[in-house]
C-alpha positions as CSV (number, residue, x, y, z in Angstrom):
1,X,36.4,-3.8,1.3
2,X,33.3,-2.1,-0.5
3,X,31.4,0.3,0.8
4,X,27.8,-0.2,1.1
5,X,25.8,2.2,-1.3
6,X,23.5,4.9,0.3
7,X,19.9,5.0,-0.5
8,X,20.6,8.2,-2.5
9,X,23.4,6.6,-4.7
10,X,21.5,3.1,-5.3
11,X,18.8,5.5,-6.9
12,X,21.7,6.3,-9.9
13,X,21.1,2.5,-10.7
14,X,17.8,3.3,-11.7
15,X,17.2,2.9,-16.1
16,X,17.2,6.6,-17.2
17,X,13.9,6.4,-18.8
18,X,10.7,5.2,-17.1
19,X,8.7,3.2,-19.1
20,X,6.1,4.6,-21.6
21,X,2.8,4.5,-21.1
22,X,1.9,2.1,-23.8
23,X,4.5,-0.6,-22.3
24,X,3.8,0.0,-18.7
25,X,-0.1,-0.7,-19.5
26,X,0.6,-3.9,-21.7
27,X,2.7,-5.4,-19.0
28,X,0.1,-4.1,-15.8
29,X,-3.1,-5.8,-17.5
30,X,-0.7,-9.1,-17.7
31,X,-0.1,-8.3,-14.1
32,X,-3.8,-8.1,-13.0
33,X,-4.7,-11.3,-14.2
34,X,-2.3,-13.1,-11.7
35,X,-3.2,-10.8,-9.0
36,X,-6.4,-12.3,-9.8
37,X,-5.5,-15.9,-9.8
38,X,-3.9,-14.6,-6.7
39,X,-6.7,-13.8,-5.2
40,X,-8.7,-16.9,-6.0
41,X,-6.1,-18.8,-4.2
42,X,-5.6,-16.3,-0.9
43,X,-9.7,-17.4,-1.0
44,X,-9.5,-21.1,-1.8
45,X,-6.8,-21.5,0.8
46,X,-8.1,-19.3,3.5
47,X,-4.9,-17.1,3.7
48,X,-4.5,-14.1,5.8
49,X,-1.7,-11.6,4.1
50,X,-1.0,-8.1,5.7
51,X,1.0,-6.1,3.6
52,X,2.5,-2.6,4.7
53,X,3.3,0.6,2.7
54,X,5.4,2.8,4.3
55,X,8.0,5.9,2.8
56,X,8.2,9.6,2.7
57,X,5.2,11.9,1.5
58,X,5.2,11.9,-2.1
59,X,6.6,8.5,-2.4
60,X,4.6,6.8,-4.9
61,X,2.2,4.9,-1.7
62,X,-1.0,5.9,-3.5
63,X,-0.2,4.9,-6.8
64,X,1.5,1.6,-6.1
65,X,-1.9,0.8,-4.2
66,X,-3.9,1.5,-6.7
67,X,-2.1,-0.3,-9.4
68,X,-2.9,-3.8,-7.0
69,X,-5.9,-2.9,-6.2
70,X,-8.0,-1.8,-9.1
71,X,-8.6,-5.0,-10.6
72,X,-9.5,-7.2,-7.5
73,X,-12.2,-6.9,-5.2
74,X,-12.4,-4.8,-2.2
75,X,-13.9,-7.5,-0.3
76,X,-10.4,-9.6,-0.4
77,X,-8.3,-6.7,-0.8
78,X,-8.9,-4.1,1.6
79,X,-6.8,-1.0,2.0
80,X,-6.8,0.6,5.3
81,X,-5.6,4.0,5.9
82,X,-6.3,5.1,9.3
83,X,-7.1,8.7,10.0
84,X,-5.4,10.7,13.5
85,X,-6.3,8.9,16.5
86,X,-9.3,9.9,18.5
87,X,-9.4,11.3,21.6
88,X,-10.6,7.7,23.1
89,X,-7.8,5.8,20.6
90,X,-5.5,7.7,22.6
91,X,-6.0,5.8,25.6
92,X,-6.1,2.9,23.8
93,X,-2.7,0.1,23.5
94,X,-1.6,1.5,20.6
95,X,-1.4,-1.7,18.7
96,X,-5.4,-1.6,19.3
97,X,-6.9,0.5,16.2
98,X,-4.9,-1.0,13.7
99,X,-5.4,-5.1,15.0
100,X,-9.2,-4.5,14.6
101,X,-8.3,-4.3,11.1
102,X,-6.0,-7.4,10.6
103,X,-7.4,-9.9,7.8
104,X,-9.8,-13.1,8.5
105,X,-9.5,-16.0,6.7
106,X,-9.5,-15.8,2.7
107,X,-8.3,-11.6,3.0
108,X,-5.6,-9.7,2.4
109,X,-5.2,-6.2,4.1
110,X,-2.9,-3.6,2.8
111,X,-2.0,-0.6,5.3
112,X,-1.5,3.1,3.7
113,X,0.9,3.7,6.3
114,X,0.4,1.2,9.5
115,X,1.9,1.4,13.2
116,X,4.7,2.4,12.3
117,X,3.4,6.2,12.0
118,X,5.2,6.0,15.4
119,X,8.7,5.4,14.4
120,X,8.3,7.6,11.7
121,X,5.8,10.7,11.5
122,X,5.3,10.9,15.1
123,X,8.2,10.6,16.4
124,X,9.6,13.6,13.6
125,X,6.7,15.8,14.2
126,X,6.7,15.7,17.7
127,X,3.5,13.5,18.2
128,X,4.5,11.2,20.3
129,X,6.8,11.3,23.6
130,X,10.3,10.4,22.0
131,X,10.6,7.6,24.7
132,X,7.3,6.1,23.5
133,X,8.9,5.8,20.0
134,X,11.4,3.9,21.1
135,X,9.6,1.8,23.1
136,X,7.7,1.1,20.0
137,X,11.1,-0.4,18.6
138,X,11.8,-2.4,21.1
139,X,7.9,-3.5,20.8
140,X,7.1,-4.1,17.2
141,X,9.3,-6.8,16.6
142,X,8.2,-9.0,19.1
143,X,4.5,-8.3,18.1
144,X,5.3,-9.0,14.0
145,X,7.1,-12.4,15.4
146,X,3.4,-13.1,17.0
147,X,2.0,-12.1,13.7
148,X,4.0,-14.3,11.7
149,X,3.5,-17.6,14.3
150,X,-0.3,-16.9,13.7
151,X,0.0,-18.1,10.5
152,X,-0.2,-14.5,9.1
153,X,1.5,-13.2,6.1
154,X,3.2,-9.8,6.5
155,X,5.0,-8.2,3.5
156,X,6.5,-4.7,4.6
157,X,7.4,-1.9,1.9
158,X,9.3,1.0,2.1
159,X,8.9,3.3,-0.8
160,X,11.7,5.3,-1.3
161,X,12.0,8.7,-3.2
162,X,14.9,10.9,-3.8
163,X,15.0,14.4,-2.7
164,X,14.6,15.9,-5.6
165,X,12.0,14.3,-6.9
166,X,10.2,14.7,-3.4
167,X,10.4,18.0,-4.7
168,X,8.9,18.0,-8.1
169,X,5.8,16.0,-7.2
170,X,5.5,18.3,-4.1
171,X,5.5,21.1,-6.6
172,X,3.5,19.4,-9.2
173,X,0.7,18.8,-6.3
174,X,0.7,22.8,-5.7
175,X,0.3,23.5,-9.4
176,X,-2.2,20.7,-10.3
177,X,-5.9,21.5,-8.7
178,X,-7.0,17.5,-9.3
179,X,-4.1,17.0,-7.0
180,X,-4.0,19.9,-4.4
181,X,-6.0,18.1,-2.2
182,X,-2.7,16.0,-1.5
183,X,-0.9,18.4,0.1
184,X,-1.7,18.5,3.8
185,X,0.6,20.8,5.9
186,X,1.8,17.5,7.3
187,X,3.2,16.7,4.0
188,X,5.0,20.5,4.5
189,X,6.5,19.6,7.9
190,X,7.8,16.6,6.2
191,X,9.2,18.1,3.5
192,X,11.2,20.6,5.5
193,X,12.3,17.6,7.7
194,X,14.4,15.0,5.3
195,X,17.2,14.3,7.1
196,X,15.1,14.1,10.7
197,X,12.8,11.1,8.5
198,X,16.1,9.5,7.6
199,X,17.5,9.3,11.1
200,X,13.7,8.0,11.9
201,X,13.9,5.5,9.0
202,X,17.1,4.5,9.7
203,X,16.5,3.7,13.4
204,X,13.3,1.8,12.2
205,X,15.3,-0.7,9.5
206,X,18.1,-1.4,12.5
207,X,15.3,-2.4,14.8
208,X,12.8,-3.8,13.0
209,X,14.6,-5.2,9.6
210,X,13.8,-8.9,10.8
211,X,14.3,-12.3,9.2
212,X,11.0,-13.4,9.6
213,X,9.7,-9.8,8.9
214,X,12.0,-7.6,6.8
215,X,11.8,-4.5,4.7
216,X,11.9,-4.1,1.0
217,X,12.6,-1.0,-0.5
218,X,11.4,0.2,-3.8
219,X,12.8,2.8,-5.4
220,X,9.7,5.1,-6.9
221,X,11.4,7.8,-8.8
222,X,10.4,6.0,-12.1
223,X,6.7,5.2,-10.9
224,X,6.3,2.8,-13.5
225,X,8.8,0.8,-13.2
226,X,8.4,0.6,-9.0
227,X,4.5,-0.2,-9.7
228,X,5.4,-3.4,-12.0
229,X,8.7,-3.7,-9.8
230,X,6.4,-4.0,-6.3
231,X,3.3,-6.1,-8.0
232,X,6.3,-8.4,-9.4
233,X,7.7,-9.0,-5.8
234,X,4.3,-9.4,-4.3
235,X,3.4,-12.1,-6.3
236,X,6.5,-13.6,-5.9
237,X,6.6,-13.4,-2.4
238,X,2.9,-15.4,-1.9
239,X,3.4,-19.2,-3.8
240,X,0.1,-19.1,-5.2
241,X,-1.5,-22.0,-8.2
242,X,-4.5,-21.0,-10.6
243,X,-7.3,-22.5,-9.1
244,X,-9.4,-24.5,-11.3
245,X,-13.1,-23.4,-11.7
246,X,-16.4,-25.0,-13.1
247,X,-16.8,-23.6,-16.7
248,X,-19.5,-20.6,-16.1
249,X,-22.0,-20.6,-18.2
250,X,-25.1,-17.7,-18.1
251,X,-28.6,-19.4,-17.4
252,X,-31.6,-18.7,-20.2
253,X,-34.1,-16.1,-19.0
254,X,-36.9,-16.4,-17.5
255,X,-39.9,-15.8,-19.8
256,X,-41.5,-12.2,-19.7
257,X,-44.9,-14.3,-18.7
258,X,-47.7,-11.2,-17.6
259,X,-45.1,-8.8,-16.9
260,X,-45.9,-5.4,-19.0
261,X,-43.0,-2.2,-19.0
262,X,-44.7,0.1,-16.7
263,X,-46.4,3.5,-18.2
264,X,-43.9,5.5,-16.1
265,X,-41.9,9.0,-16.6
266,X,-38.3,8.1,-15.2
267,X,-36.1,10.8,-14.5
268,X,-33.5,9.7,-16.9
269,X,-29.7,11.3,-16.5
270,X,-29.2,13.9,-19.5
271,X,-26.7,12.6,-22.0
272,X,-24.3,15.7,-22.1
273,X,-21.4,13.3,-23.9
């Protein structure tokens, strides 16, 4: 009988190399385009897609995002990540700040970490009453089921990183001043606290690992590779067609008629470059 591999030995299948940046470019602008045709069809069809990113600190969440996301328009794709609860969100269901944000018709909504803070960075930093995470296990299931029967799409990711690399992009954050302002002292009590998020994550994939809602992992050492590797899956994972447009064409001008440029000093931006 073989033994399943752990999450730290599947990362020694990675490629050695990530890609360079010339080839990871070529094949992300090819990739835009059918997020785009994507997202003509999500619109044409009136699809609602939620899709969740969830993983340690220094996972690669941001950057995978962004790499969907910065082609497209923010109107159809809209990324929501929630800051702490406020006192009144407290006494709200809990479910109730993030389904105010759940996609109409024609939208897809991506979470930058979603309600499942509770199974993971609340219940390890103490957050949340350990019996309310649990109750959140037995919960969240049942609710993705409703999701699902709406009609809904819902794509969850988990973004897996190995430890050591945790570390260097950790480190790299405390070196870098463009990227300091990552480094929360959350991120700190995460760090310090690997094997108390693995015993989170893996309660979370027993419970919640469903067939009509399951995880994917992606394995984000090699950011590169996971950006191209998630973006591949997503559009996989949504049948989508090209949907056929009128041929645009810009109209003529209308003529300058009485109109004169106005005798006015505008405060023009200096051209320093």
């Amino acid at each position: 009988m073989k033994r399943k591999k752990t999450m730290s030995a599947q990362h020694k299948d990675d490629k050695s190399e990530d890609l360079s940046r010339k080839e990871y470019e070529k094949e992300l602008e090819r990739l835009h385009g059918e997020l785009v045709r994507l997202q003509q069809w999500v619109v044409h069809k009136g699809l609602r897609v939620i899709v969740v990113f969830e993983g340690r600190d220094g996972a690669g969440k941001g950057g995978c995002i962004k790499a969907i996301t910065e082609r497209v328009s923010p109107r159809i794709f809209r990324v929501v990540a929630l800051p702490a609860p406020t006192e009144r969100e407290k006494t709200q269901l809990y479910m109730q700040r993030y389904v105010r944000h759940f996609p109409a018709a024609g939208e897809i909504t991506i979470f930058d970490r979603s309600w499942y803070n509770r199974a993971g960075v609340e219940r390890v930093l103490g957050f949340c009453d350990p019996e309310d995470s649990k109750q959140f296990l037995k919960v969240a299931p049942i609710m993705e089921r409703g999701i699902v029967m709406n009609g809904i799409i819902l794509i969850k990711y988990w973004l897996e990183v190995s430890m050591e690399e945790q570390t260097r992009r950790l480190e790299d954050r405390i070196d870098d001043p463009r990227k300091i302002w990552k480094l929360s002292p959350m991120d700190l009590n995460s760090y310090n606290r690997w094997y108390d998020y693995s015993r989170a994550r893996d309660d979370m994939f027993k419970a919640t690992d469903t067939p009509y809602a399951p995880w994917f992992v992606v394995k984000t050492d090699q950011k590169r590779r996971a950006r191209l590797n998630l973006i591949t899956h997503l559009l996989n994972h949504i049948p989508y067609k090209k949907v056929k447009r009128e041929k645009i064409e810009l109209p003529k001008r209308q003529k300058r008629g009485s109109y004169k440029e106005p005798d006015y000093a505008f405060k023009y931006v200096k051209s320093v470059y």
